[in-house]
Backbone as JSON Lines, residues from 0, in Angstrom:
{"i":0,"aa":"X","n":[48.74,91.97,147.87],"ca":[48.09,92.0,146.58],"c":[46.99,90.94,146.61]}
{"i":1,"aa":"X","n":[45.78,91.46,146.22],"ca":[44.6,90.25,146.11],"c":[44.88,89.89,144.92]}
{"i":2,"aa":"X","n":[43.57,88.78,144.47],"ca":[43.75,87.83,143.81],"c":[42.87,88.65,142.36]}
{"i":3,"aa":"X","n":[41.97,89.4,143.02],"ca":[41.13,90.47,142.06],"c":[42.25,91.27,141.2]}
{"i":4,"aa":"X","n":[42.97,91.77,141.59],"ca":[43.54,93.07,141.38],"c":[45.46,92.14,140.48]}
{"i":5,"aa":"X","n":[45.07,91.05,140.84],"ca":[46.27,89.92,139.78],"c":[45.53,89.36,138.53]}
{"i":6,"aa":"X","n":[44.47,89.71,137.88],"ca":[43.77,89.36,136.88],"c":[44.62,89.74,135.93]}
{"i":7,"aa":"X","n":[44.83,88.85,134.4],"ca":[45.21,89.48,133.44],"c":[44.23,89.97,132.24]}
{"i":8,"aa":"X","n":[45.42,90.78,132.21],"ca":[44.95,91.72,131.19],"c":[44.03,91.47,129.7]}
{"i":9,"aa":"X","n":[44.9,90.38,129.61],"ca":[44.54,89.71,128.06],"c":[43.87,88.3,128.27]}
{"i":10,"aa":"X","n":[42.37,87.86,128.06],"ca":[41.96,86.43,128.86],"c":[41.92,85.81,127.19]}
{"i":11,"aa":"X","n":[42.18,86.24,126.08],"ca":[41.98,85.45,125.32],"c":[43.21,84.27,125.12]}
{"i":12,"aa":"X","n":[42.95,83.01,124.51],"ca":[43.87,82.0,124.38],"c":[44.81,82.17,122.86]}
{"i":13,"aa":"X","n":[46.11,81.55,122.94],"ca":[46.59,81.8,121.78],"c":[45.94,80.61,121.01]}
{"i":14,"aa":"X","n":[46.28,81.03,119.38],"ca":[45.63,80.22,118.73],"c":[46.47,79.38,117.36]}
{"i":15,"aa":"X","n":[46.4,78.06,117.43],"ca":[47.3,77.2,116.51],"c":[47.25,78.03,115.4]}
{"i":16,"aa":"X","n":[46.04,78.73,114.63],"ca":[46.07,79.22,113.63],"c":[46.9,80.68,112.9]}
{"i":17,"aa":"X","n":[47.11,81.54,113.97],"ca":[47.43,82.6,113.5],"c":[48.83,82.55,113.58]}
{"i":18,"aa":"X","n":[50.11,82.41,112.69],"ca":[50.97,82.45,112.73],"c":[51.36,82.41,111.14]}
{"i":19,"aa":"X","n":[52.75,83.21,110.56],"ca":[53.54,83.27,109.51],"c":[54.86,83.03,109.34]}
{"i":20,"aa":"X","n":[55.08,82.01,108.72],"ca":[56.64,81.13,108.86],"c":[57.48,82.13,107.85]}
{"i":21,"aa":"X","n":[58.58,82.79,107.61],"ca":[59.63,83.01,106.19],"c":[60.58,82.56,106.64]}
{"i":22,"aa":"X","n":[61.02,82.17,106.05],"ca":[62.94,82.15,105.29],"c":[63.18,82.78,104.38]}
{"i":23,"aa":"X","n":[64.33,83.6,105.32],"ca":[64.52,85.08,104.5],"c":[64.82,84.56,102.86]}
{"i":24,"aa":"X","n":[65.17,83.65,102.58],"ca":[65.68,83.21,101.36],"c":[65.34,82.44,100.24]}
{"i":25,"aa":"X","n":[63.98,81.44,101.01],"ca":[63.06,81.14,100.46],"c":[61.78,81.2,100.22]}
{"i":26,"aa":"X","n":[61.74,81.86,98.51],"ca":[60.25,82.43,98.55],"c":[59.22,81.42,98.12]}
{"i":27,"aa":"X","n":[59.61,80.69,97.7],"ca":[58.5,79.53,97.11],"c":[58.21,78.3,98.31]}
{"i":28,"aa":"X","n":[58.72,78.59,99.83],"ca":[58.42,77.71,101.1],"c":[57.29,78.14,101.58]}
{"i":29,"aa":"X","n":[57.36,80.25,102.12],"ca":[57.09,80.81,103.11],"c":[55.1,80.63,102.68]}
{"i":30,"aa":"X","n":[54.72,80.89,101.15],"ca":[53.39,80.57,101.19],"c":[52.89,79.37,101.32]}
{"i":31,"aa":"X","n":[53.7,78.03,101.27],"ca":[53.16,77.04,101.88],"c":[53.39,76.38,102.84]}
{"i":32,"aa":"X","n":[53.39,77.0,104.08],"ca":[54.48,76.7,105.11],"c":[52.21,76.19,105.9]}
{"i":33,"aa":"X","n":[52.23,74.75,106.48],"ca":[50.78,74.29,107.2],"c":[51.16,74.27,108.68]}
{"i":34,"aa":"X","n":[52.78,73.6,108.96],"ca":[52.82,73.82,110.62],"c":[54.39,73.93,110.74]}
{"i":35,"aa":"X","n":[54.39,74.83,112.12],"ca":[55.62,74.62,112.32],"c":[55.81,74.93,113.9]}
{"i":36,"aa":"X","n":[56.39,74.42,114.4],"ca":[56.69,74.39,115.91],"c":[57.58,75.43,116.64]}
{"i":37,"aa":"X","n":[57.34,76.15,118.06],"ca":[58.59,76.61,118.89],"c":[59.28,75.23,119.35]}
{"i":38,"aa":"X","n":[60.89,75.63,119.01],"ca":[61.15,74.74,119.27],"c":[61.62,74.08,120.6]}
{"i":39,"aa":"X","n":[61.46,72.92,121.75],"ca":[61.9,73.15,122.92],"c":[63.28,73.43,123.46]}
{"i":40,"aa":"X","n":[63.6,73.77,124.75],"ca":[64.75,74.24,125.37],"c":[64.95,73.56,126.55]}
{"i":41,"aa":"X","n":[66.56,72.79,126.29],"ca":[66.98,72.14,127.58],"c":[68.46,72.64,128.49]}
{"i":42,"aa":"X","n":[68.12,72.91,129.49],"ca":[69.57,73.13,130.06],"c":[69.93,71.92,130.98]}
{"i":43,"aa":"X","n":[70.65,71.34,131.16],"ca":[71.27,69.96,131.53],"c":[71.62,70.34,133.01]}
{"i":44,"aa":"X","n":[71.1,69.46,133.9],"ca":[71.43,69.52,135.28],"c":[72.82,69.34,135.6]}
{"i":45,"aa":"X","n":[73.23,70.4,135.91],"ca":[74.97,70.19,137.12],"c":[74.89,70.11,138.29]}
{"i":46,"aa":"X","n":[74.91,68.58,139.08],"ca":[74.73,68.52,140.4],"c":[76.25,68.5,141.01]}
{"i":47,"aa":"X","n":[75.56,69.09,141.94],"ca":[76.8,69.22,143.04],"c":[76.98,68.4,144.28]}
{"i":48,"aa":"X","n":[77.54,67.76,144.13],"ca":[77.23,66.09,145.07],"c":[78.18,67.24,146.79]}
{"i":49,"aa":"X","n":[77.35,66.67,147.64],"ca":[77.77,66.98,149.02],"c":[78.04,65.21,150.08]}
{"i":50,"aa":"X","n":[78.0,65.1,150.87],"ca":[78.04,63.82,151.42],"c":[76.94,63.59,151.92]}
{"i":51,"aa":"X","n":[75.86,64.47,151.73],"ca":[74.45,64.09,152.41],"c":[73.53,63.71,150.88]}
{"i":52,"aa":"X","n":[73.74,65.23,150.18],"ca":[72.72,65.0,148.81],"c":[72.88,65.46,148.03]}
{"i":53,"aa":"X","n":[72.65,65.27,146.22],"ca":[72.83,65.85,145.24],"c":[72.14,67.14,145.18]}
{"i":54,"aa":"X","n":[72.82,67.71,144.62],"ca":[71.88,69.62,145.03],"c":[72.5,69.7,143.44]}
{"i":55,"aa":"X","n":[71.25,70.08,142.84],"ca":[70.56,70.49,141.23],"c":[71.1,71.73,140.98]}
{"i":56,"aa":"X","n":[71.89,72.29,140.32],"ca":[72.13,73.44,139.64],"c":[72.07,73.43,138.23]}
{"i":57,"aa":"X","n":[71.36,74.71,137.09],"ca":[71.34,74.93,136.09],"c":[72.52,74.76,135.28]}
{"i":58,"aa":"X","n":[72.94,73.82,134.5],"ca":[74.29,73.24,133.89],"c":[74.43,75.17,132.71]}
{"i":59,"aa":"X","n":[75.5,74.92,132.14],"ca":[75.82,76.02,131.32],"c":[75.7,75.93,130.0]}
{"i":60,"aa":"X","n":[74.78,75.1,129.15],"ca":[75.31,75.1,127.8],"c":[73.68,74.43,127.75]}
{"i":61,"aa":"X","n":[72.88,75.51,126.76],"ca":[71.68,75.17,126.32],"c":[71.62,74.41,125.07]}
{"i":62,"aa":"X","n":[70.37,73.69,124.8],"ca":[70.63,72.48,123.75],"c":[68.46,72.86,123.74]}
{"i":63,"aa":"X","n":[68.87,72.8,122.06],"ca":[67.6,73.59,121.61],"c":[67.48,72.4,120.25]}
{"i":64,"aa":"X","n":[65.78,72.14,120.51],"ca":[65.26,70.96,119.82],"c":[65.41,71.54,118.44]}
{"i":65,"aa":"X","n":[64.92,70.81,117.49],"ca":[65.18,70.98,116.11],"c":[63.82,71.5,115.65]}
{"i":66,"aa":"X","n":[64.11,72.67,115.1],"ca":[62.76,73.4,114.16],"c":[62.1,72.31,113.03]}
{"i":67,"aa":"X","n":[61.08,72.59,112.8],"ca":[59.96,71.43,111.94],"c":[58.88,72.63,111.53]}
{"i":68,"aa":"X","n":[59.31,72.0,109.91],"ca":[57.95,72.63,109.57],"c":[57.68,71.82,108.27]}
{"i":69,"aa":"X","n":[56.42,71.75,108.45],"ca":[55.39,71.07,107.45],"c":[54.86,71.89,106.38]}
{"i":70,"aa":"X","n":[55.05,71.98,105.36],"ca":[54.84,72.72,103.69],"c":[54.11,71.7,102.78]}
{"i":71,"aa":"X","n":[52.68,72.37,101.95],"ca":[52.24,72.08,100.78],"c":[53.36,71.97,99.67]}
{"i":72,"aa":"X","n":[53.34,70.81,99.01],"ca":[53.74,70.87,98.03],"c":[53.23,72.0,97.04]}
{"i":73,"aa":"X","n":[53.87,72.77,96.07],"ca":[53.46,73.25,94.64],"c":[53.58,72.3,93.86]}
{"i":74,"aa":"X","n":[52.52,72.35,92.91],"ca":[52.85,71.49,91.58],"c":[53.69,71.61,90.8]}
{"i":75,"aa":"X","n":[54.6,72.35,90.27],"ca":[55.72,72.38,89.99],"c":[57.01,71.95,90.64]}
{"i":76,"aa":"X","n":[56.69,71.92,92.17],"ca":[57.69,70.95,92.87],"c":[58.91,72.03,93.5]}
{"i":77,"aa":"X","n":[58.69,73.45,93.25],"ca":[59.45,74.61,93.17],"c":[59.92,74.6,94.77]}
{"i":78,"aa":"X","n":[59.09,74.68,95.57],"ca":[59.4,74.15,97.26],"c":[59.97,73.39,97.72]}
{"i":79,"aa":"X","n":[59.54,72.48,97.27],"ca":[60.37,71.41,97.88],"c":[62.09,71.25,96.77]}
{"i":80,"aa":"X","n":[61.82,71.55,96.17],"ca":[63.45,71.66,95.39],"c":[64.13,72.57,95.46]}
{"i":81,"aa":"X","n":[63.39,73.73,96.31],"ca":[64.36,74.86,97.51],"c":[65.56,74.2,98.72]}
{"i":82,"aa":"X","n":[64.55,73.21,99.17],"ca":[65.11,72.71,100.06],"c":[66.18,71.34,99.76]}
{"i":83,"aa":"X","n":[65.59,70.91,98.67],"ca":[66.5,69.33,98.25],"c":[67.8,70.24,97.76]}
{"i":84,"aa":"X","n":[68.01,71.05,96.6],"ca":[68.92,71.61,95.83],"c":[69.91,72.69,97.15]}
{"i":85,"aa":"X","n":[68.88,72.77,98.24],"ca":[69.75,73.48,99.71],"c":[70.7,71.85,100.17]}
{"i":86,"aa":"X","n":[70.16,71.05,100.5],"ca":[70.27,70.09,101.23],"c":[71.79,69.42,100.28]}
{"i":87,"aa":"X","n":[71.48,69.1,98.97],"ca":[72.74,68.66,98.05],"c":[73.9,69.39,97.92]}
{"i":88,"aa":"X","n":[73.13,70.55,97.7],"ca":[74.65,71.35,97.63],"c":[75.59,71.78,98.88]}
{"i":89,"aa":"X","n":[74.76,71.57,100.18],"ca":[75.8,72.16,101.44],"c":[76.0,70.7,102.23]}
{"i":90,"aa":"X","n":[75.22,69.25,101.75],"ca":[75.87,68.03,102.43],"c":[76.76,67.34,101.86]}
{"i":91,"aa":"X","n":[76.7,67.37,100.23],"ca":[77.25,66.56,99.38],"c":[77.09,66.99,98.34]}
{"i":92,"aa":"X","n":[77.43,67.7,97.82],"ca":[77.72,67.87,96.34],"c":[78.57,66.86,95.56]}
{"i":93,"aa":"X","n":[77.82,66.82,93.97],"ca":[78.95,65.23,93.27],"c":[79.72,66.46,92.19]}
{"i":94,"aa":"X","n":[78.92,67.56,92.45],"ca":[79.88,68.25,91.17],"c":[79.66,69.93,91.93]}
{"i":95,"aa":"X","n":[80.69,70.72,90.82],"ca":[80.9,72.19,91.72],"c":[79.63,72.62,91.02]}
{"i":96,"aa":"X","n":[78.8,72.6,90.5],"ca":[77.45,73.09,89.55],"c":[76.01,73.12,91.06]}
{"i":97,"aa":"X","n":[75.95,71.91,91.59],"ca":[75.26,71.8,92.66],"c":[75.64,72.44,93.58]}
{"i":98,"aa":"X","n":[77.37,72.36,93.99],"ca":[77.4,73.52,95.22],"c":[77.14,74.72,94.45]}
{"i":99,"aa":"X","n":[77.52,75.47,93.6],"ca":[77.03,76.69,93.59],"c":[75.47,76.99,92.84]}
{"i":100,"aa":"X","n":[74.93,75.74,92.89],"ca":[73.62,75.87,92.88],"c":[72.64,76.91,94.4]}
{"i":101,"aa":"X","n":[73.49,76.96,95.25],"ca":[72.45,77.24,96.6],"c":[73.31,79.03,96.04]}
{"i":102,"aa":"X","n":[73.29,79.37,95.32],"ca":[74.17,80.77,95.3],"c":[73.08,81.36,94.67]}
{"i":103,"aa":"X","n":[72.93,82.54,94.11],"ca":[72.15,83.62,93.28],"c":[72.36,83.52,92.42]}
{"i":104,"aa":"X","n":[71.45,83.23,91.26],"ca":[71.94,83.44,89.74],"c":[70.18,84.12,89.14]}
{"i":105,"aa":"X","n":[71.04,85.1,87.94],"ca":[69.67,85.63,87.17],"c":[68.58,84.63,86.41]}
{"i":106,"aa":"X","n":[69.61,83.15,85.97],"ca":[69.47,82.67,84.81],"c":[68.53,81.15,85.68]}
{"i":107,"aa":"X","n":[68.99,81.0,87.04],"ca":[68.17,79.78,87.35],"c":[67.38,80.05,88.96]}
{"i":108,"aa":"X","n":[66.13,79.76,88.84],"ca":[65.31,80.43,90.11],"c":[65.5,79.59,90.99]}
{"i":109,"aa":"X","n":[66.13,78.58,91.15],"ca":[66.49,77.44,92.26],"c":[67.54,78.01,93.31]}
{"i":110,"aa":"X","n":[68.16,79.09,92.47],"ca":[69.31,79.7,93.72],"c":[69.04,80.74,94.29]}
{"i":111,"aa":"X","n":[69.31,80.8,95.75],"ca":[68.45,81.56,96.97],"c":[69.78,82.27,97.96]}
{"i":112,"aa":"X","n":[70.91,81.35,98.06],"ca":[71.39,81.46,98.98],"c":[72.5,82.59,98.57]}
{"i":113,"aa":"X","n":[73.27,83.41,99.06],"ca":[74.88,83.87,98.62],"c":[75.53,82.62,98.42]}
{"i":114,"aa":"X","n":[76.98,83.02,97.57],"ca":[77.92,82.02,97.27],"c":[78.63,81.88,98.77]}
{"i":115,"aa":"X","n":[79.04,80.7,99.19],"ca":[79.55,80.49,100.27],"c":[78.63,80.5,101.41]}
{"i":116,"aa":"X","n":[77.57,80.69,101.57],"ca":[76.63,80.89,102.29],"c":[75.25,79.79,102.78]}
{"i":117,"aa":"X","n":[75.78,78.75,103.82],"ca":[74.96,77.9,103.93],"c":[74.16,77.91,104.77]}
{"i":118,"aa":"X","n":[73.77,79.11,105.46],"ca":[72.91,79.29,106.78],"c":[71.97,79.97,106.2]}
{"i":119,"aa":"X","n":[70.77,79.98,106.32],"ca":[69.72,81.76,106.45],"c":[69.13,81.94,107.68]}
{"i":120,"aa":"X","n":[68.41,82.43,107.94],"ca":[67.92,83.28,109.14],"c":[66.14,82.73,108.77]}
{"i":121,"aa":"X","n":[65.44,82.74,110.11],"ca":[64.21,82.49,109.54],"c":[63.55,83.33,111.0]}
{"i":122,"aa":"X","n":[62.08,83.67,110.3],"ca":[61.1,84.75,111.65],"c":[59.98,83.18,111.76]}
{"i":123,"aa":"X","n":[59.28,83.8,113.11],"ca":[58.36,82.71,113.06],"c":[57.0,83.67,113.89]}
{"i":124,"aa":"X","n":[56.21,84.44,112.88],"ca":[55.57,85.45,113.55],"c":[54.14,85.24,114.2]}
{"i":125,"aa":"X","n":[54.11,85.64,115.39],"ca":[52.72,84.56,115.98],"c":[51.85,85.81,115.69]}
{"i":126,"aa":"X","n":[50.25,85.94,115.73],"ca":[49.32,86.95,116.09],"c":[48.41,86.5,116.79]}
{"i":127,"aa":"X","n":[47.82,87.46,117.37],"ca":[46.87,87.79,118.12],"c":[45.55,87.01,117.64]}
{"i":128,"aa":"X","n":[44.21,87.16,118.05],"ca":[43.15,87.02,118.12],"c":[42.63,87.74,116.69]}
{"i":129,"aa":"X","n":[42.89,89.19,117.03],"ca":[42.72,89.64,115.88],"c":[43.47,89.75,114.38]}
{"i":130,"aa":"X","n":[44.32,88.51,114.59],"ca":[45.27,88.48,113.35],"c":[46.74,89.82,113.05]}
{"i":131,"aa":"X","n":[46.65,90.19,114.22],"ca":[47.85,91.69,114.07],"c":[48.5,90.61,114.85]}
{"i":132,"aa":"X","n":[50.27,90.54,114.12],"ca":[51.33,90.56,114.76],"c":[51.59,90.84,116.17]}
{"i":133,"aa":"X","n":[52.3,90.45,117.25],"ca":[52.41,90.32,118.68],"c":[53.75,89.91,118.99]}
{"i":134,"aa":"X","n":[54.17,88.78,118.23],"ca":[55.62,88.22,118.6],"c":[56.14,87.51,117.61]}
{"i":135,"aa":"X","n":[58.02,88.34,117.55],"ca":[58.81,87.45,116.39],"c":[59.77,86.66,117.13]}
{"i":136,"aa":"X","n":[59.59,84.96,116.6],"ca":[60.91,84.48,117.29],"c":[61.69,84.35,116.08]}
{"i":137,"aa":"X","n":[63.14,85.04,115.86],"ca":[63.86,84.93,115.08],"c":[64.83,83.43,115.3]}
{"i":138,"aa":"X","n":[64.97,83.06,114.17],"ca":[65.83,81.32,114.1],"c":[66.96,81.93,113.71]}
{"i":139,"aa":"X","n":[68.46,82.5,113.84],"ca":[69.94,82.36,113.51],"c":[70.44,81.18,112.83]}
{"i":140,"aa":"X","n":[70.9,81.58,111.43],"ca":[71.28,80.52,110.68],"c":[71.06,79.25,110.84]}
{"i":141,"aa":"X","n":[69.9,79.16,110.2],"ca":[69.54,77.78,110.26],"c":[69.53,76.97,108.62]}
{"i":142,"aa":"X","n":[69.67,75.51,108.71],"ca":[69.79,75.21,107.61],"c":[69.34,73.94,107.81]}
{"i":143,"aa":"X","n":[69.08,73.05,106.57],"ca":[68.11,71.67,106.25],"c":[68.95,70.62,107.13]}
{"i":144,"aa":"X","n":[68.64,70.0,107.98],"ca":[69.13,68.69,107.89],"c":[68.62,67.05,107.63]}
{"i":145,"aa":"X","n":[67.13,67.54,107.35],"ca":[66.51,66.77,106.68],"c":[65.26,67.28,106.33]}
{"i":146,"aa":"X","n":[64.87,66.36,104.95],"ca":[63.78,66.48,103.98],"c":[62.69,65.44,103.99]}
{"i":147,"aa":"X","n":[61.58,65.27,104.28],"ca":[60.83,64.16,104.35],"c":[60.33,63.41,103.02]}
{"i":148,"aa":"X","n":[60.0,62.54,102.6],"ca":[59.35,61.92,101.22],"c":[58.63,62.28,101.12]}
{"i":149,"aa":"X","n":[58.02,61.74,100.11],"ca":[56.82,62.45,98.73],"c":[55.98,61.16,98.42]}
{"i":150,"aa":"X","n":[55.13,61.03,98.96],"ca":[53.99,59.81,98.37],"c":[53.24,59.88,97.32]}
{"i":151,"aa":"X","n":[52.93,59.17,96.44],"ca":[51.89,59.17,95.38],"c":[51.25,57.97,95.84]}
{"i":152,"aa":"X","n":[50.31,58.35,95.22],"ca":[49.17,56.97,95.44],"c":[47.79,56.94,94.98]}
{"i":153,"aa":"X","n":[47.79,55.84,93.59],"ca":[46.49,56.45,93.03],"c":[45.44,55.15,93.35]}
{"i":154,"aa":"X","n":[45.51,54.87,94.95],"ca":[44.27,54.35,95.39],"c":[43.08,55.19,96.18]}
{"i":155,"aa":"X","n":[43.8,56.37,96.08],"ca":[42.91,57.15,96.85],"c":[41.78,57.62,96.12]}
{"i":156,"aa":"X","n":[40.8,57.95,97.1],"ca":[39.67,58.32,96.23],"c":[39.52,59.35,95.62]}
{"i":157,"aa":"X","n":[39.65,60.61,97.27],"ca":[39.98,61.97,97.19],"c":[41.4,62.41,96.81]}
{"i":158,"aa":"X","n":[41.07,63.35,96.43],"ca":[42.74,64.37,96.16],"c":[42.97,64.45,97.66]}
{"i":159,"aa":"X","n":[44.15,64.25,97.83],"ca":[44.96,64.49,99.37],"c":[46.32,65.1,98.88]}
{"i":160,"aa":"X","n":[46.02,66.93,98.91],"ca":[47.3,67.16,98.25],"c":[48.4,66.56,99.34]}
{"i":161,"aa":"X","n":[49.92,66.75,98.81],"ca":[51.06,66.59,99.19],"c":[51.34,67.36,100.39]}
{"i":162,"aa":"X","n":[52.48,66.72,101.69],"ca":[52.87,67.76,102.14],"c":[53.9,67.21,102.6]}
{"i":163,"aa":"X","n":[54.77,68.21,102.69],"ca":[56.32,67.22,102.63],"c":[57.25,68.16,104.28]}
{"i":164,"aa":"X","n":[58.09,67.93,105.28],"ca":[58.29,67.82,105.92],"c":[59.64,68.36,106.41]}
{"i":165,"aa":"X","n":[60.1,69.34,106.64],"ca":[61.98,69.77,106.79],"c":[61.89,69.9,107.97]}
{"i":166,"aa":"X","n":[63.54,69.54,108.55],"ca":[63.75,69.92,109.99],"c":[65.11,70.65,109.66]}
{"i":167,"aa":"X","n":[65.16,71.51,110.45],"ca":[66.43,72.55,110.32],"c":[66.97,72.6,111.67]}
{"i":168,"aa":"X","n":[68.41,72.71,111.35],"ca":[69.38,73.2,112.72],"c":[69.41,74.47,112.66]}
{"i":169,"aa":"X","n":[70.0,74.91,113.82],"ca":[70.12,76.45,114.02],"c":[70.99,76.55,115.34]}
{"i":170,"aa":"X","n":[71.45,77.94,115.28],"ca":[72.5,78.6,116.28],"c":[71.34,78.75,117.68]}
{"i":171,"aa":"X","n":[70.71,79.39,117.12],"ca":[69.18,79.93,118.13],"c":[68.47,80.36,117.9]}
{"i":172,"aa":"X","n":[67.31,81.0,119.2],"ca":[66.22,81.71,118.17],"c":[66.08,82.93,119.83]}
{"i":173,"aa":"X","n":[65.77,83.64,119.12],"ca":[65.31,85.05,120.05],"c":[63.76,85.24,120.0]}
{"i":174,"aa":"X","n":[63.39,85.67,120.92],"ca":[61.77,85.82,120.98],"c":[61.36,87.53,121.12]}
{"i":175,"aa":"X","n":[60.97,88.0,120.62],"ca":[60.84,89.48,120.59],"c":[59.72,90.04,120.7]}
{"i":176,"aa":"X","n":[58.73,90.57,121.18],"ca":[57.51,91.35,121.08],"c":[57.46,92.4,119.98]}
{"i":177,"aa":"X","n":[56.14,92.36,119.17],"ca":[56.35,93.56,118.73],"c":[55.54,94.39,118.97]}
């Protein structure tokens, strides 16, 4: 095989910009979602010691970095109290009102989750050049394990809206073409 005839197909570069974050569960995140990362993948070396030299084999149990994503605040604060009112009710709740705060109700728009239900699922959809869809990496129950702060500060000159910061655990994530 020459080196002509190994050309690819596609010479354009991917691009930081074209991508769409959801959580299946939260609707007031997914339109202000500014960055969010693949997350990395480690498999842990199992060496196999001989009397001459350590010889490297692929260990068995993968260990997958923590998802991050960076969100605009809304002015109403509706986003980020997706995630705080997630975060209270499945780390610590002080009363049963907060845990079944992360549940469904008609009467209060803060609840997203099923009752009993502390995981959701999240897509992380990249596109193309031309903005069409290409690849979903799906996240398996993932959930908050931390929330970043909220600065005010009225030395600034300019408006610098807000943007506030979650990292989520998860089971895994699958990468899929579409």
């Amino acid at each position: 095989m020459s080196a002509i005839s190994n050309q690819p197909t596609n010479k354009n570069f991917l691009s930081p910009l074209g991508f769409k974050f959801l959580i299946k569960e939260t609707p007031n995140i997914n339109w202000f979602v500014q960055s969010v990362n693949i997350p990395g993948i480690k498999v842990p070396v199992a060496p196999l010691d001989t009397p001459f030299v350590r010889i490297p084999f692929s260990g068995e149990q993968m260990t997958f970095e923590d998802l991050k994503i960076t969100f605009r605040v809304d002015e109403d604060m509706k986003n980020y109290l997706e995630i705080y009112n997630w975060l209270i009710g499945t780390a610590f709740p002080e009363t049963f009102e907060q845990y079944e705060g992360i549940g469904p109700s008609t009467t209060n728009t803060n609840r997203f989750l099923k009752p009993g239900q502390l995981k959701s699922d999240a897509s992380l959809i990249i596109m193309n050049s031309a903005m069409n869809p290409i690849i979903d990496i799906s996240f398996i129950d993932i959930a908050p394990i931390e929330l970043s702060e909220v600065s005010f500060d009225t030395r600034l000159s300019d408006v610098n809206y807000v943007d506030a910061t979650v990292v989520f655990s998860y089971l895994r994530y699958k990468i899929n073409l579409i």
